[in-house]
N, C-alpha and C positions, 0 to 999 in steps of 0.2 A: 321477286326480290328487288325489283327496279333496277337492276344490272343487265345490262345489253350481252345475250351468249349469243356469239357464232353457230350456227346449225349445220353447216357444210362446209368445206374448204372450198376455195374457191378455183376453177378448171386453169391451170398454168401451160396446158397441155397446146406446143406449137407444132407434133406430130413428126418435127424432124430427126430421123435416125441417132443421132450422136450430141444430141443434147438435152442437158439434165436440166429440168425446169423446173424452177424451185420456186416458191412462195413463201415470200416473207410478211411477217404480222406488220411494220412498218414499210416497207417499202413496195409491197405486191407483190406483183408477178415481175420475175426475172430469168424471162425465158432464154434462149440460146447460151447458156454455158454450158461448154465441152463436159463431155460426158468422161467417164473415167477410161482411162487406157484399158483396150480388151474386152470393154461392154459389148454385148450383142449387136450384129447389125445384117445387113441383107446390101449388097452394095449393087442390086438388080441383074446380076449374069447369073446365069444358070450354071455356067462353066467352072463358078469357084467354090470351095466351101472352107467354112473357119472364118467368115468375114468378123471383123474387130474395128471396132473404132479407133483412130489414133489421131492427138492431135486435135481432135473434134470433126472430126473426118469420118468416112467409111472405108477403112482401106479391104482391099482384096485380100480375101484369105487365099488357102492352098490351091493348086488345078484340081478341078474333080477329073480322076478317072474314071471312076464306075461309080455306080450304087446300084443295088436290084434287094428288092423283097422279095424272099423265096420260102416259098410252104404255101400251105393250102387253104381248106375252109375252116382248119382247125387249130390245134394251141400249138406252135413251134417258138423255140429260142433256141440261139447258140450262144453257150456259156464259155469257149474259148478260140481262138482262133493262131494259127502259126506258119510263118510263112517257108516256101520252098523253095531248095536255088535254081529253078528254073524260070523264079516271077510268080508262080502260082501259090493259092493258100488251101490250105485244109482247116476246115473249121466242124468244132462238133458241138454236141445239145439232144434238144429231144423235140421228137414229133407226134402227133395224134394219129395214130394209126387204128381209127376204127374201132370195132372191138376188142380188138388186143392194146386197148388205152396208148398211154406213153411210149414210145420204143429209142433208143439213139439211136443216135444221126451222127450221120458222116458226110460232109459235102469239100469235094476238093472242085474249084476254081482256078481258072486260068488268067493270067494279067489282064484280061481283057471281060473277067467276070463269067466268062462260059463256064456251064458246067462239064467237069472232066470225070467228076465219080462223084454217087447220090449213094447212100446206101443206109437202111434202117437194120437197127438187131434187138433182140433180144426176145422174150417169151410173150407168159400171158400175164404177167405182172406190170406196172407201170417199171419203167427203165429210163435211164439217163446215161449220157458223156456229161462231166464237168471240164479234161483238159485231155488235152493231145501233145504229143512228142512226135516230130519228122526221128523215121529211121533212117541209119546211113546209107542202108542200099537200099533204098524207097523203101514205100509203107509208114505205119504209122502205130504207134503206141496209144491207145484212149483209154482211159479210166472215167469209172464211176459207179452207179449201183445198180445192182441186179436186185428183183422183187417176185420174181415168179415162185420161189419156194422160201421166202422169208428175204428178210433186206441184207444183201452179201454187198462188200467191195465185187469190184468186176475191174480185172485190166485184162484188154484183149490186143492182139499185135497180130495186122495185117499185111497184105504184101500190097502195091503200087494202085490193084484196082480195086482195092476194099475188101477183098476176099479173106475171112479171118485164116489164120496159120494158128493162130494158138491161143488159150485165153484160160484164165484163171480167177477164181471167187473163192481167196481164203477163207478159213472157218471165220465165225464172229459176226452178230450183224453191224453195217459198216455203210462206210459212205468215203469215196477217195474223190479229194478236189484237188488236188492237183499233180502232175508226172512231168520231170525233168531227165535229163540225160544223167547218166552214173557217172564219176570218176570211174576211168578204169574199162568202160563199160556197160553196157545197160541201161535201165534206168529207175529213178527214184519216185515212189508216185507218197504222198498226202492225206490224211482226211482222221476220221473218228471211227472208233471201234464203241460198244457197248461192253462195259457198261460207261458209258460219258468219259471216256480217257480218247488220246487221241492215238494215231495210228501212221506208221512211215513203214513201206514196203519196198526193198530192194529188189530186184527183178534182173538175171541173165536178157542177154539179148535174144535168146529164144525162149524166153516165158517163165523160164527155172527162179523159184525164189531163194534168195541167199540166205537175206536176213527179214524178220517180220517184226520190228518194232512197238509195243503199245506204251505209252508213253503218259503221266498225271502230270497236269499243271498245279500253279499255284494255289487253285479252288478248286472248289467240290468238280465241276465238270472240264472238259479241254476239247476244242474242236479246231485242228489244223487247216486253213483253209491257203496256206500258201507255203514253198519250199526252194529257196536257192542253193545251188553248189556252192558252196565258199572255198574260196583259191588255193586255201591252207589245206582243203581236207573237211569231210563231212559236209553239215549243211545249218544255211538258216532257216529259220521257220516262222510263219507267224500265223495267226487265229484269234480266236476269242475263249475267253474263259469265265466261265459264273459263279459266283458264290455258293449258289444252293444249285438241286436240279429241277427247279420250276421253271430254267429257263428265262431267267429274267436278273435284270441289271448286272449286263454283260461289262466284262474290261477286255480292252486289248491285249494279246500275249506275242511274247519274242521270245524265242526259245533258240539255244545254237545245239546242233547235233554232233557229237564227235564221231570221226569214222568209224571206232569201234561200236555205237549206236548208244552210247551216256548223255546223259543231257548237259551239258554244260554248264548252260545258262537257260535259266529260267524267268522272268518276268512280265508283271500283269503292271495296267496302264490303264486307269480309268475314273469318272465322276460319277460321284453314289451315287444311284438310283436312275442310272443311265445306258444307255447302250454305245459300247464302242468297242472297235474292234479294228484290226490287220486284215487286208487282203492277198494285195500283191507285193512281191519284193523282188530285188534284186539285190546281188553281193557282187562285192570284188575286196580288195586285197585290204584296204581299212576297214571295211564293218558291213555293213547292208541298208539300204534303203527301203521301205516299205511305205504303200498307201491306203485307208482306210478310211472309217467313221471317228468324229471326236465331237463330243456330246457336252459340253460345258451346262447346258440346259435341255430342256426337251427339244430345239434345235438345234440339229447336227450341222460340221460342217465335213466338208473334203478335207483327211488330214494327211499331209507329205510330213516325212519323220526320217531322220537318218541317225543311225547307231552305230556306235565304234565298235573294235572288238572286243571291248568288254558287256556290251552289251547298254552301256551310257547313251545318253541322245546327244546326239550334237546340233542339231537344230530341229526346226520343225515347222511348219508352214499349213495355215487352216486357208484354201479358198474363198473370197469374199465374194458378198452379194449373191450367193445361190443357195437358197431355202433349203434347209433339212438334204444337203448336199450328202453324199458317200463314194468314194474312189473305190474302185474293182478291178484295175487292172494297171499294171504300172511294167513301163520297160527303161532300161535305160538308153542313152543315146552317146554319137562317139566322143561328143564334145565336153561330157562328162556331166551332160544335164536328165532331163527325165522329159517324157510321154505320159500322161496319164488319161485313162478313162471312167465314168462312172457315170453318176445320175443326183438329181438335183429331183425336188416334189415342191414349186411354188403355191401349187392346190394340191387339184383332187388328184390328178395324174403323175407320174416320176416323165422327166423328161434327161435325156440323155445328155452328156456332156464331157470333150474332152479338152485337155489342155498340157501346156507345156513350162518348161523352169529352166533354169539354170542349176550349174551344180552345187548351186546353194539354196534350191529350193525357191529363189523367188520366182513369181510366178511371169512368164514371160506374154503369154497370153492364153487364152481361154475360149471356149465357143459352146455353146447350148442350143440347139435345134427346139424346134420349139416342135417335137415329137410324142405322141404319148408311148416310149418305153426310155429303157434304158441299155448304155453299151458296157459288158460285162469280159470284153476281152479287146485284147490290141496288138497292136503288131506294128511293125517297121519293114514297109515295102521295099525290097531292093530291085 
């Protein structure tokens, strides 16, 4: 057409950590401008992690204590982790045991990352832990699902060195993600029941079930995928919920549970033709906080959301700059801000990432390993 097209952009790249290099059509390349507070970086010690840019800097992130990869030649994850007041953590998931496929996992660690207790359970069906409860006089509360005679909830409660004491697979096939301490008591575990409704189970502290809640959301389907105590009494909840049961174009759900086990509050959160959803939450005495997927297009981000107690948003905060992002575990912190973890997919791979806010949700800083998995639980070391 006798019009001069550009065929490549032109390489702006000065390769240093904390600088965003940009390429303008009139002026070129303008390299070395400070990259945005919180960008990835690597500041060359081995000893730190969380490193962040600030400033256009690489400052040091957190001290590293530990890390260890633990499992075998086969498929292992841990889907929760909790810590213990003696510095140690107990974390659970699921392992490839051979031919007995899948089994949960139980692995408790010492401050210093040692293993204190390793322990697999379950049949000849694939099996999973999705969360863990510390008991008071040690041991540990884990739920999730049994599959050796069809797909049951499972909550089993052991004593200090993983030995079960007691354990239960109500009727229904089911799947429980998550278990909290009870008011009063005990404790509360999470998840879905069949047929697509969801599922809250009350539990004595020696295994005895009080109350067995099944529970319809706002749409055809409901799967509870998180549950706080609220200060008042009962509990919040959050998950995902679908229109139809083909499983697809999911919304986010908030649900508040009263002690007698009514639903409250019910509501769904979402962009047609998209997936979004609740994971993790916390409550206290104004409303709860919760972290998850928000999908305004086919790419998601990390959504932080905080709700009064009427169940209204009072704000809300989407992570920038991390591709088809999703938050999966969220704690709160004493200064009244939040911890969160999840995972980011720039390609082919989800790559892990956690990050921190204030009690307003903005975001304070961030960090993404450049891993190929993701972190689906978190905790606050004492």
């Amino acid at each position: 057409s006798g019009a001069c097209a550009a065929l490549l952009p032109a390489d702006c790249t000065d390769n240093l950590a904390c600088s965003a290099d940009l390429c303008d059509g009139a002026q070129g390349c303008t390299p070395n401008q400070p990259a945005i507070d919180g960008s990835l970086c690597d500041d060359g010690s081995p000893c730190t992690a969380l490193d962040a840019c600030m400033n256009g800097a690489c400052a040091a992130g957190k001290p590293l204590l530990w890390a260890q990869n633990i499992g075998g030649a086969g498929d292992e994850t841990f889907q929760d982790v909790t810590p213990l007041p003696n510095g140690a953590l107990v974390a659970v998931g699921m392992a490839a045991s051979g031919s007995l496929g899948l089994q949960a996992w139980l692995t408790v660690r010492d401050a210093a990352g040692g293993k204190v207790v390793d322990q697999l359970y379950g049949g000849s069906g694939d099996d999973w832990f999705h969360a863990v409860a510390a008991r008071p006089a040690g041991g540990f509360v884990a739920v999730g699902r049994r599959s050796d005679a069809g797909s049951k909830a499972w909550l089993v409660g052991t004593n200090a060195k993983g030995a079960i004491e007691w354990q239960q697979t109500p009727i229904g096939g089911s799947d429980l993600q998550a278990v909290v301490p009870r008011w009063g008591g005990g404790y509360t575990a999470a998840g879905n029941i069949d047929p697509n409704k969801g599922r809250v189970v009350e539990l004595t502290e020696s295994g005895g079930i009080l109350q067995d809640l099944v529970l319809s959301g706002p749409q055809a389907t409901l799967v509870i995928d998180g549950i706080a105590a609220a200060p008042s009494g009962g509990y919040w909840a959050v998950g995902e919920t679908w229109k139809d049961t083909n499983w697809a174009d999911s919304d986010a759900w908030l649900g508040r549970i009263a002690a007698s086990g009514a639903l409250a509050i019910s509501k769904a959160f979402g962009n047609p033709g998209q997936t979004d959803y609740l994971i993790g939450v916390v409550a206290d005495s104004g409303g709860c906080t919760a972290v998850g997927r928000w999908s305004p297009t086919a790419a998601s981000s990390v959504w932080l959301v905080r709700f009064d107690n009427a169940g209204t948003k009072v704000w809300e905060n989407q992570l920038a700059g991390l591709a088809n992002g999703r938050g999966y575990a969220l704690v709160g912190l004493g200064d009244g801000g939040y911890a969160l973890a999840g995972a980011y997919k720039p390609g082919a791979d989800y790559h892990p990432l956690v990050a921190r806010s204030d009690a307003l949700g903005n975001l304070l800083w961030q960090d993404a390993p450049e891993l190929a998995h993701a972190w689906t639980g978190l905790t606050v070391a004492t």
